[in-house]
N, C-alpha and C positions, 0 to 999 in steps of 0.2 A: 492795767497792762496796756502800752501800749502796741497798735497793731495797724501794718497799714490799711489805707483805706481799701485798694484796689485786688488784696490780698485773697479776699473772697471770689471774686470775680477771675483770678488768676487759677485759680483752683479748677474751679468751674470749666474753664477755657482747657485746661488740662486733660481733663476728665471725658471732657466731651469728642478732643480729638484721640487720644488713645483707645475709645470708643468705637470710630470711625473707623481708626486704625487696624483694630483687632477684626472686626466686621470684614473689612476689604481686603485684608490680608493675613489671611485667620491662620497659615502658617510663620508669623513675623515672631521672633523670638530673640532672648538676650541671649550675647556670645559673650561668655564668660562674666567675672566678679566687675562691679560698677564701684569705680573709685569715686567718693564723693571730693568735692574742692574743701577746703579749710574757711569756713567763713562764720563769724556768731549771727551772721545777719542771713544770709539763702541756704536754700539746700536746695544747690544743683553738683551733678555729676561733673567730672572733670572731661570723662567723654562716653560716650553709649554705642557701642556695637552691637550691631541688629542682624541676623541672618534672618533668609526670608526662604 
């Protein structure tokens, strides 16, 4: 299977700022349903609303 390289590290980097995130702003929360984009290759949202 292949997978990319940096893949791992993207994760990581993910994780560690949503992390941060929650920590410093421990009221920050999703504002409604998270429409994902249409792609076989990422899985990103198309857009993310945040109330704090």
């Amino acid at each position: 299977m292949h997978a990319c390289p940096g893949a791992q590290l993207a994760r990581e980097q993910v994780r560690a700022t949503l992390e941060v995130l929650s920590r410093e702003l421990p009221g920050l929360r999703l504002e409604g349903p998270v429409e994902m984009l249409p792609s076989l290759i990422h899985r990103s949202p198309a857009e993310l609303f945040l109330t704090w």
